[in-house]
N, C-alpha and C positions, 0 to 999 in steps of 0.2 A: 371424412375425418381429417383435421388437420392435424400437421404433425409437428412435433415439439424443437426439429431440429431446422426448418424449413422457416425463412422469413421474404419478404416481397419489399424490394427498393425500386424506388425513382429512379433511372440511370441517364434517363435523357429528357428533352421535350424540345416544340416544336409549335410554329406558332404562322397563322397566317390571313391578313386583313386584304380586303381586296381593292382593288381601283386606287380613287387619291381620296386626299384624305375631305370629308366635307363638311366645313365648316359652322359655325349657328349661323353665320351671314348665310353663306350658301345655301345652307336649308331653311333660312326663310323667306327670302330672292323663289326657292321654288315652290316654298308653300303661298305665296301672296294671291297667284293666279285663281286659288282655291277658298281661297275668302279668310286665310287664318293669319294670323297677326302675331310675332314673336321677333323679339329680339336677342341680341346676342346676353346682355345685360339676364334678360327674364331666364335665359337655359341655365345660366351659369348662376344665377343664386339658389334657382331654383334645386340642380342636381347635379354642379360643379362641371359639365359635360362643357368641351372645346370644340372635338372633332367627332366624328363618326364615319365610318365607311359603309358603301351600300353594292354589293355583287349585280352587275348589270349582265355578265354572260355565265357567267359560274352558280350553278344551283349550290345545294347545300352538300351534296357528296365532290364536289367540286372541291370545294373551300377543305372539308375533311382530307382530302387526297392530298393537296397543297403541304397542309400542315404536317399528316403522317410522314411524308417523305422527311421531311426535315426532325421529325421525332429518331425513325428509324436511322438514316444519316446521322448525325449527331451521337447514335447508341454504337456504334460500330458493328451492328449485326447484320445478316441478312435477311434479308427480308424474307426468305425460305424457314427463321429461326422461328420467326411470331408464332406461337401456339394458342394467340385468343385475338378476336377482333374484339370490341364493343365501342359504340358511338353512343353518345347522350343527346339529344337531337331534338327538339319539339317542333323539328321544320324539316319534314322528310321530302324528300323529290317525288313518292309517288304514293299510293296506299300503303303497296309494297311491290319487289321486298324491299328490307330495310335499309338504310344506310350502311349499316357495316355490312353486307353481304356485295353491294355494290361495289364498298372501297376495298372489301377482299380481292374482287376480281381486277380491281383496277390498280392496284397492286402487285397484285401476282401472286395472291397468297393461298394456297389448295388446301384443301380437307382439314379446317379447325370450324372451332366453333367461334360462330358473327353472329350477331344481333343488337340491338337496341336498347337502349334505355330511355322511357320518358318520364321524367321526373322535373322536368320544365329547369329551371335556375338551377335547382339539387342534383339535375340528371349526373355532372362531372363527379360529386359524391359519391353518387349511389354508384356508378358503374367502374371507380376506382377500389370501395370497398368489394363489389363482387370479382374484380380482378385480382384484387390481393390473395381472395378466400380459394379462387381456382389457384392461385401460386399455392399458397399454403398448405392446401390438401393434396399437389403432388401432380394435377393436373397438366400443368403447364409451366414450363420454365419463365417462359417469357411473355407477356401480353403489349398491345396497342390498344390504348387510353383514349379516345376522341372526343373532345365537345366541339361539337358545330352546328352554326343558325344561320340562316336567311330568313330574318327576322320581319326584313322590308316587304317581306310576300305577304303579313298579316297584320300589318301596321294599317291604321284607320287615318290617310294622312289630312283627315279633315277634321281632327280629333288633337286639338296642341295639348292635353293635356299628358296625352303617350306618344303623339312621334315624336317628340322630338328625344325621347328617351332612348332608343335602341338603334342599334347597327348589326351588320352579319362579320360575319368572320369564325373563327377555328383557332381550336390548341390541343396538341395533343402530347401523351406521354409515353413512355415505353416505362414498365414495370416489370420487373425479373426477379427470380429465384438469387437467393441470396443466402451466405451461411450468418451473415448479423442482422439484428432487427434493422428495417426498414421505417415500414409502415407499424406504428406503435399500437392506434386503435381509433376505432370510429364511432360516431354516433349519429343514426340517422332517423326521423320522424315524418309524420306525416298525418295532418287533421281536415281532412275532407270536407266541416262541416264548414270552413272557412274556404271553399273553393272558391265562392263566386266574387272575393275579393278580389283577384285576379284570374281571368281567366279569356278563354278564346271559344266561343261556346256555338261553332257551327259544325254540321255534322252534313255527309253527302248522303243522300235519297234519288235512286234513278239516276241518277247522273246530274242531281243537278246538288251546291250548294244548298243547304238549308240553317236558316238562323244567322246569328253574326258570326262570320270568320274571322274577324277582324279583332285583337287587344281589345281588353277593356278592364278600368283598375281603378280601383277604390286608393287613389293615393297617399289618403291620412290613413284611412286603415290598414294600407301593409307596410306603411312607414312604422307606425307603433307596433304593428303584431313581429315584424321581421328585428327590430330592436330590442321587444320581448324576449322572443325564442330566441336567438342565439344566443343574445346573453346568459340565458339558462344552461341552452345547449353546450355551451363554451367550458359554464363551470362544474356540469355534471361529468363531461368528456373527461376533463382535467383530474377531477373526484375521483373519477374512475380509473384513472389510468397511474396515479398516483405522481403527476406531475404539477408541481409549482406555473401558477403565470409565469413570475420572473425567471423560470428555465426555456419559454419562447422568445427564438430570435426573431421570428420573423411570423406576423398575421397576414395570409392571405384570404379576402373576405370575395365573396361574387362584386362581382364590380354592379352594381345598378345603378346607385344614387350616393353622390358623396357624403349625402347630410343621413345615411344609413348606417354607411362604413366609419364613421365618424361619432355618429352615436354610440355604435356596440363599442368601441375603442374608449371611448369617455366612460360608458359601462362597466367595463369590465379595468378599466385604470390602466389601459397600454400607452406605451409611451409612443408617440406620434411617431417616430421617427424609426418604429418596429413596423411599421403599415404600410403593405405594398396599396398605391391607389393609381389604376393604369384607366380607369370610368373616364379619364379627362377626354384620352386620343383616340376611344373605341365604344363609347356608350355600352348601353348593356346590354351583354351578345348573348345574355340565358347558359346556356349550359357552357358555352365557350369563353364566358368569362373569364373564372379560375384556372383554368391552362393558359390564356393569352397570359393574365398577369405573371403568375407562375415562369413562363414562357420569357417575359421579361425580369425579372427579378434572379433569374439563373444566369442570363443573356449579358447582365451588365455587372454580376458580380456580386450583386448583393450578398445571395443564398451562394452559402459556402458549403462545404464537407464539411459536418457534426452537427450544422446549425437543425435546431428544430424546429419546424414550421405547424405552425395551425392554418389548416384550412377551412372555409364555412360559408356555405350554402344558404339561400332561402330564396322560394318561388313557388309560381300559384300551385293547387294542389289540396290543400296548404303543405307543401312540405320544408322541411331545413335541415340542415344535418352539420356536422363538425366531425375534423379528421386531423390527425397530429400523425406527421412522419420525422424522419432523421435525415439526414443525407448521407 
């Protein structure tokens, strides 16, 4: 049961890209060998991307750990304080366990409750909305927020039409028990008949891979269906919550493609200059997006104390979601 006096705030975050940074030159220099053709010109019309980063010894609880540390540092708490792990993940290190029970231990963190969320691009969403409701109901004072991907482990790099879209990296949050609203209200969905517009559709048998492991994405159709649903999602959330547009300082959107984040923003009539877009220097890291940007957007000053932020989601599944906090 939640309780009437009990709210969940943002108190920190934390954010972590790995190796250097590489560039469309760069990764076209290494795609050439493989018979694929792209230049810097074609990535950047295409989905505004400059740089990407790719984990060469750091798996995907790696990258989480990174970034945690600097969520928790940053919150001034101990790390003994955390009363919730969850990672949002579609790029876990092993079947199992999961990512957050790994970054439990590799943290130092005993006897809470870790686990997973996969919800692909939505995961950071979905697993800030369940951290809030464990604040809320009294659970847990304090939780650790994770999105993290090693995206390059499922990338088809013979395939231009999706590597050159994505990168790995990590952002994470620390969420706490608070006596003023926080976190305002969310909206999460999710339509499965539209899965195979995006998806990764291999599965293990005996040990061995079966099917395609590998990205694969219908790019007009989740260009339109993702510029759809948020937009919807946007102004039902807002409906709901009995919030004006013009009361958002600040839209943080999943970073995938600029010509996305750019749509719902011309959709929905935000002013440019309200839109954090971090897709340039980190491509789209799936669940880690909205914390990296997030992550920058706190880092350089933007997002202030009172400002209020929409956040919003979409990824294969079909899922999308939308979430309005305070600071």
């Amino acid at each position: 049961m939640l309780k009437s006096n009990i709210f969940s705030k943002v108190v920190s975050t934390g954010s972590f890209l790995p190796g250097k940074a590489v560039t469309n030159s760069d990764l076209g220099s290494m795609l050439q060998g493989r018979g694929v053709e792209i230049s810097d010109q074609w990535i950047q019309e295409r989905t505004g991307i400059l740089t990407r980063h790719f984990s060469d010894i750091l798996d995907t609880s790696g990258l989480a750990f990174e970034a945690s540390k600097k969520a928790i540092s940053n919150s001034g708490l101990k790390r003994s304080e955390i009363g919730l792990v969850i990672v949002a993940t579609t790029t876990p290190d092993k079947i199992f366990p999961s990512i957050a029970c790994q970054l439990q231990k590799n943290l130092g963190i005993k006897e809470c409750p870790a686990f997973d969320v996969q919800a692909v691009c939505t995961g950071f969403l979905y697993a800030l909305t369940i951290a809030d409701l464990f604040i809320r109901s009294g659970q847990t004072k304090h939780a650790l927020v994770t999105g993290a991907e090693k995206l390059s482990k499922i990338v088809n790099w013979e395939d231009r039409s999706t590597c050159v879209l994505f990168g790995d990296g990590a952002g994470s949050v620390i969420l706490s028990q608070s006596e003023t609203p926080g976190i305002l209200n969310s909206n999460l969905c999710a339509d499965g008949s539209f899965m195979e517009m995006l998806h990764a559709p291999g599965w293990f048998h005996d040990g061995l891979v079966k099917g395609t492991p590998f990205i694969q994405m219908d790019g007009k159709a989740v260009f339109k269906k993702a510029v759809e649903v948020l937009s919807k999602s946007a102004v039902q959330l807002l409906t709901d919550s009995g919030i004006e547009l013009t009361e958002i300082d600040w839209y943080v959107p999943h970073q995938a493609n600029i010509r996305i984040i750019r749509g719902v923003g011309k959709k929905l009539e935000l002013e440019s200059s309200k839109i954090v877009e971090t897709v340039q220097k980190h491509a789209n890291t799936s669940a880690a997006s909205i914390p990296l940007a997030l992550d920058t957007a706190f880092s350089d000053g933007r997002i202030t104390e009172k400002d209020k932020v929409l956040l919003q989601g979409v990824g294969g599944g079909f899922t999308w979601g939308s979430l309005i906090f305070t600071v």
